[in-house]
C-alpha positions, 0 to 999 in steps of 0.5 A: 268401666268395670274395674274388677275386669282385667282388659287387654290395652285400657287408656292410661290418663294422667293429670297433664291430659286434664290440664289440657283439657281444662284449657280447651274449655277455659278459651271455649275452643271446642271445635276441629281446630285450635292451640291445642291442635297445633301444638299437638301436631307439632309435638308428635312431629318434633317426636317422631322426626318428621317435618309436617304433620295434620291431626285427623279425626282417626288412623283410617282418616290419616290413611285416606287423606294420603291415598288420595293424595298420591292420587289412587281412584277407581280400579288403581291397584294398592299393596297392602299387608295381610296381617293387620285390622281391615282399617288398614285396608278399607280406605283403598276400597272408600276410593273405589281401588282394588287391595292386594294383599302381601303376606308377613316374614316370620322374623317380624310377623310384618310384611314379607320383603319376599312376597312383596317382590312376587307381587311386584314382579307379578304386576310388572310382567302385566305392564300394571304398578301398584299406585301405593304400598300401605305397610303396617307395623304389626303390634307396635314393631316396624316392618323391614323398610330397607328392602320394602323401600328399595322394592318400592323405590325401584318403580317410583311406589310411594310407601304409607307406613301404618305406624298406628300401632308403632308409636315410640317404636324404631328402626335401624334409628329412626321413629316408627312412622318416618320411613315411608312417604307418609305415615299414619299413628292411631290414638284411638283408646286402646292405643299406646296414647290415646285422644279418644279417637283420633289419628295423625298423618305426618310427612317430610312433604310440606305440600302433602301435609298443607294439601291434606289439611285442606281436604280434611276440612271439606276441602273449603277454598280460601274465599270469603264465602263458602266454595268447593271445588273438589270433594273433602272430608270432615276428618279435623280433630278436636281441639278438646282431644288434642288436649289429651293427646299432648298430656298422653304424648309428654309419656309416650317413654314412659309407657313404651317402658312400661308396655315392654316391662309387661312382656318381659315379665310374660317371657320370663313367667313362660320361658321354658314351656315348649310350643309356647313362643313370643313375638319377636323382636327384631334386630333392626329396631325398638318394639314398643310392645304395644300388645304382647303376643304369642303363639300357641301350638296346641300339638305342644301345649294340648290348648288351642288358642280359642280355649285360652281366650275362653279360659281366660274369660271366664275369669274376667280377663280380655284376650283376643285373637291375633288378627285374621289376615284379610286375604281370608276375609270375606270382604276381600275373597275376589283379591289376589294375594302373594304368599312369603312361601308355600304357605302364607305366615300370617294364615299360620299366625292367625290359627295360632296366635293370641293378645295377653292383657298388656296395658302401661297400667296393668298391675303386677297383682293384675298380671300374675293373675293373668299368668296363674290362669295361663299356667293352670290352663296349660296345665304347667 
């Protein structure tokens, strides 16, 4: 890894990870299961506060194990938000579903309560129910759960919160990942913690949990010989990088500090500059500020995003844009979408909006370069 470069969300390893590690080798469990595989799935359980959880092999794993266990198949519909990577959605299409994408709230930048009804209803009047609502916690701050939950609730939809960027986040109290009928946590190496790659599904249902570890591993019936009576998967993590997690998680506060340190001292360095605004923070919760992001209105500023990131690259600083909302998506242009107005948040968002470099190890010397280059930029 170049160390001059300056990236947006490096791993941050510490000596519990290679102890860990160490362990896996001295036992020779090198394989997709193992004591560090159960600790770790017990400890992220005991963390977040939910009863059961299986380690996967990724966030996207985690998220079709718990489509198909609410049983979404060919043709089903899935609510799924817009503002988010396309991993979020591309599952449904593994199962042969078809996404319908809801659009953010401005007070969150996560799905929009008002918008998913429009959906709901739409769906309803055509005597149709969407078979699930995947809900994605946008750059580490939960969604707005009470009213998506009662949305949900008042048809019998099961919720799958993507919590893969929320980890240590909370809302109205409770762990970023326990609000819905599952939830999904990523560790892939940009995350707040990191496995390498790798992924978590947890949940409240001991029956989900047994039933996913079940298929994650090919779906094997308990017989002395080797029998499949339906189709599994090879989605098990390895017992080396549930090492690494267990060590990653033993400072997931610690880094949740550190990341929200990072944003404070972006806001304060760009208070004041008009047309420059952070993603909030909303009240109901914790944001881990897994990334800082921001928006820029170059009517205001006189820059457009793309010439900030480019800006920035040029003195070797990672950027990147806010992610492009799938209803935009080419892979995804025949799927219907419902808006939170007249205009779609997240469309408004992506045109405007960009990643500062945000990690639990990023330097003050590290971030004031990332801020001196902003400000010459924007010319301030």
């Amino acid at each position: 890894m170049d160390r001059e470069r300056i990236f947006l969300s490096p791993p941050h390893i510490g000596a519990a990870e290679k102890k860990y590690v160490a362990d896996a080798f001295e036992s020779n469990w090198i394989a997709p299961l193992g004591p560090n595989v159960d600790a770790f799935e017990a400890e992220i359980a005991d963390y977040v506060g939910s009863r059961f959880a299986t380690a996967t092999s990724s966030g996207t794993a985690a998220i079709h194990l718990a489509l198909s266990l609410v049983g979404v198949g060919k043709g089903d519909i899935v609510f799924c938000s817009t503002f988010t990577f396309v991993a979020s959605a591309n599952p449904i299409l593994y199962l042969g579903a078809k996404p319908v994408f809801i659009d953010s709230e401005p007070d969150s930048w996560n799905m929009s309560p008002v918008a998913l009804q429009k959906a709901m209803t739409y769906y309803v009047a055509k005597g149709l129910l969407p078979k699930a609502v995947i809900v994605v916690n946008l750059y580490g701050q939960s969604a707005d759960y009470e009213p998506i939950l009662r949305i949900c609730r008042e048809h019998s939809v099961p919720v799958i919160e993507d919590a893969a960027e929320s980890l240590g986040s909370t809302y109205k109290g409770k762990k970023s990942g326990t609000l819905g009928d599952f939830g999904v946590f990523s560790f892939n190496g940009n995350k707040i913690i990191t496995t390498s790659g790798g992924g978590m599904l947890v949940s409240n249902n001991r029956d989900f949990i047994e039933k996913a570890k079940f298929l994650a591993t090919q779906a094997k019936e308990p017989v002395l010989h080797y029998e499949h009576e339906q189709l599994g998967y090879n989605y098990r993590l390895s017992n080396v990088l549930a090492g690494i997690g267990r060590g990653q998680l033993e400072k997931i506060e610690e880094r949740v500090r550190a990341r929200r340190d990072v944003f404070n001292r972006y806001r304060d360095a760009f208070s004041g500059i008009k047309g420059m605004t952070f993603m909030p923070e909303a009240q109901f919760g914790r944001h881990n500020r897994w990334l800082t992001t921001l928006t820029i209105d170059p009517q205001q500023v006189g820059k457009t995003y793309p010439e900030v990131i480019q800006a920035l690259e040029a003195h070797q600083i990672e950027a990147r844009p806010l992610w492009k909302p799938l209803h935009l998506q080419p892979l995804f242009q025949e799927n219907l979408s419902f808006a939170h107005g007249d205009e779609y948040v997240s469309t408004q968002l992506f045109c405007q909006g960009l990643c500062l470099p945000s990690g639990s190890n990023l330097t003050a010397e590290q971030q004031n370069k990332v801020i001196q280059i902003m400000r010459s930029v924007l010319a301030v």
